[in-house]
C-alpha positions in Angstrom: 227.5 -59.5 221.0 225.8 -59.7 224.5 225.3 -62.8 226.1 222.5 -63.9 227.5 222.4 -67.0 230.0 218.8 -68.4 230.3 218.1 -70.1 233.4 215.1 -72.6 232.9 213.2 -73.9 235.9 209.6 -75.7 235.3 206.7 -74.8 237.9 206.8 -76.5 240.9 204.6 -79.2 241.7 201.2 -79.0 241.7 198.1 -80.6 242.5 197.4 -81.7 239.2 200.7 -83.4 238.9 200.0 -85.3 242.1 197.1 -86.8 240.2 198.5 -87.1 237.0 196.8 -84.7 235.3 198.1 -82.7 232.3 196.8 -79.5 233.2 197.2 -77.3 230.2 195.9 -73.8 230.1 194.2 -74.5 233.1 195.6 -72.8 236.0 196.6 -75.2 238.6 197.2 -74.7 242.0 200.7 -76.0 243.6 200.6 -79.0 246.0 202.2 -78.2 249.5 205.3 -80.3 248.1 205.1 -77.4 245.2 204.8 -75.0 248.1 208.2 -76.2 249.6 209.7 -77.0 246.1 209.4 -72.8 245.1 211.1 -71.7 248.5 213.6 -74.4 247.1 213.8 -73.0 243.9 214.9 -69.5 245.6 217.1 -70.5 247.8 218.9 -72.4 245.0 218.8 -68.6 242.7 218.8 -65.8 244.5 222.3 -64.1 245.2 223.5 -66.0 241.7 223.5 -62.9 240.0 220.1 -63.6 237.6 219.1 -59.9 236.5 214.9 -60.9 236.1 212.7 -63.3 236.6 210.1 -63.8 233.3 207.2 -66.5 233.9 204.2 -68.0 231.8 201.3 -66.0 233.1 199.1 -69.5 234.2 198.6 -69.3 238.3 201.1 -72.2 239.2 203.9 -70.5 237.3 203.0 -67.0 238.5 202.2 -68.8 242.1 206.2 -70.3 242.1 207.6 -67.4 241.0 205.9 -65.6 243.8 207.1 -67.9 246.7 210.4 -68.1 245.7 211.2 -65.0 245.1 208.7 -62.5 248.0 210.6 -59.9 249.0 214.1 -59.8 246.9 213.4 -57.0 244.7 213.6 -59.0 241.5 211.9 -57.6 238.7 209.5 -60.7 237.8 207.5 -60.3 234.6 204.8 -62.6 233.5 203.9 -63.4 229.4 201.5 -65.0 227.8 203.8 -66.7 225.5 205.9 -69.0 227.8 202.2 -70.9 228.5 202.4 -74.7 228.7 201.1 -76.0 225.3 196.9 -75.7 224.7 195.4 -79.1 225.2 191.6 -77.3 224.3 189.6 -79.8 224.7 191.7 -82.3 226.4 193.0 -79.7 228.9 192.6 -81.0 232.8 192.8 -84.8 231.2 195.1 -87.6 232.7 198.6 -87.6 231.7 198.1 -91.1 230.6 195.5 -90.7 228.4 197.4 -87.5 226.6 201.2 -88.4 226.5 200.2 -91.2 223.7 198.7 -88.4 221.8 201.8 -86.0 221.8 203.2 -87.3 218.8 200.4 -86.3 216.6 200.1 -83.0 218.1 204.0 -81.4 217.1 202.2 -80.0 214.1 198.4 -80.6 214.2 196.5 -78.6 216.7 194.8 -80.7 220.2 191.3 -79.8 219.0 190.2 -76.4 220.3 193.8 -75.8 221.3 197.3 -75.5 219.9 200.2 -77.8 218.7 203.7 -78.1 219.9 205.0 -75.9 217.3 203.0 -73.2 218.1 204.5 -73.3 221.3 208.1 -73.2 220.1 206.4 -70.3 217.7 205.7 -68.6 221.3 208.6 -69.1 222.9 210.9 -68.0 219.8 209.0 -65.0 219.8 209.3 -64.3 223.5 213.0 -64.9 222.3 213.3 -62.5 220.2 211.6 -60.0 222.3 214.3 -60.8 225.2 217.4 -60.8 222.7 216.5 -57.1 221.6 216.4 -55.7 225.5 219.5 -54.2 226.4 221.6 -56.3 228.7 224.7 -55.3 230.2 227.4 -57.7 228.3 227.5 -60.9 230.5 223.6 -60.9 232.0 221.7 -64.1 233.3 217.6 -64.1 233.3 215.3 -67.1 235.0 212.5 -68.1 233.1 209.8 -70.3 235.1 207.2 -72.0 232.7 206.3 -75.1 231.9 207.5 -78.8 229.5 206.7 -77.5 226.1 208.5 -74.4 226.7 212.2 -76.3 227.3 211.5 -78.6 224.5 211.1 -74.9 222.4 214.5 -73.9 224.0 216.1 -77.4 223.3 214.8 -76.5 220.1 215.5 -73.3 219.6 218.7 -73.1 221.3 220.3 -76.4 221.6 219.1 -78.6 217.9 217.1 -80.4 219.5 214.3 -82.0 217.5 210.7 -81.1 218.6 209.6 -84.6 217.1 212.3 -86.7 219.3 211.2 -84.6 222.4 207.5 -85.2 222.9 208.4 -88.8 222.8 211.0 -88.8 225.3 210.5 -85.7 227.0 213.4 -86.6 229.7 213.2 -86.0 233.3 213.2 -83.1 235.7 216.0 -81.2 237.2 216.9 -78.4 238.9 217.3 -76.3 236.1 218.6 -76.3 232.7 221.0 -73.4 231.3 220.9 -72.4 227.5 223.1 -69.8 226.3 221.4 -66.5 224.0 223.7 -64.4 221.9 222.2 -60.8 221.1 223.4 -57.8 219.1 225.4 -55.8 221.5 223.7 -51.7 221.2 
């Protein structure tokens, strides 16, 4: 079996976040705190021995991965499935007005949007996908994406439950590791 260490960082800040705004599918645009928090983020990851880089494809991921990582020559790939979770209609609303709504999204869908679980749907197939690349035996990736996508991997890869997450979904960190096993080829 290979093994697979999964680096998770989140985005860094953004402007949005500064105004308590849960952003969504909308794009979002880091703050110049985010700015400083991405070079940050590379400083702490580079020479560390991480093999690729793999980021949701909204603009404040994409935009992290971009500053802390310009010029090293890491192959950085963006997907669709390690997107933050699809408020629909409630995407760009404040935080507060959301986060007491979370509970009765795991399963039911935000109207127009998606539910918790289809983001750990996302995320374990984006899983999949990365278990079945060939990796030399010991490898380490970084994934950069967003809150929903480490509840998935507490989920998926640690047993945590998705329910007990969205209504204490912790605080941030530099990073949090998780462990993938794949077939060995």
């Amino acid at each position: 079996m290979t093994v697979l260490e999964i680096i998770f960082e989140t985005h860094a800040t953004t402007v949005d976040n500064e105004a308590g705004i849960a952003t969504g599918w909308l794009p979002g645009v880091l703050s110049p705190t985010g700015r400083l928090q991405a070079a940050d983020l590379g400083a702490r990851r580079l020479g560390t021995g991480i093999e690729a880089v793999f980021t949701s494809d909204l603009e404040r991921a994409v935009e992290t991965a971009r500053i802390a990582f310009a010029g090293s020559g890491l192959p950085v790939h963006q997907d669709s499935r390690l997107r933050e979770c699809n408020y629909g209609e409630l995407n760009g609303t404040p935080m507060a007005a959301l986060a007491p709504l979370r509970r009765r999204h795991v399963d039911l869908p935000f109207p127009s949007g998606q539910s918790y679980r289809d983001v750990l749907g996302a995320t374990a197939d984006f899983l999949g996908d990365l278990a079945a690349r060939r990796w030399p035996y010991r490898s380490r990736v970084l994934l950069i994406a967003h809150s929903a996508n480490r509840w998935a991997l507490d989920c998926l890869l640690a047993g945590a439950r998705l329910e007990q997450l969205v209504l204490n979904p912790g605080s941030w960190q530099p990073g949090w590791h998780y462990t993938l096993t794949a077939p060995a080829y």
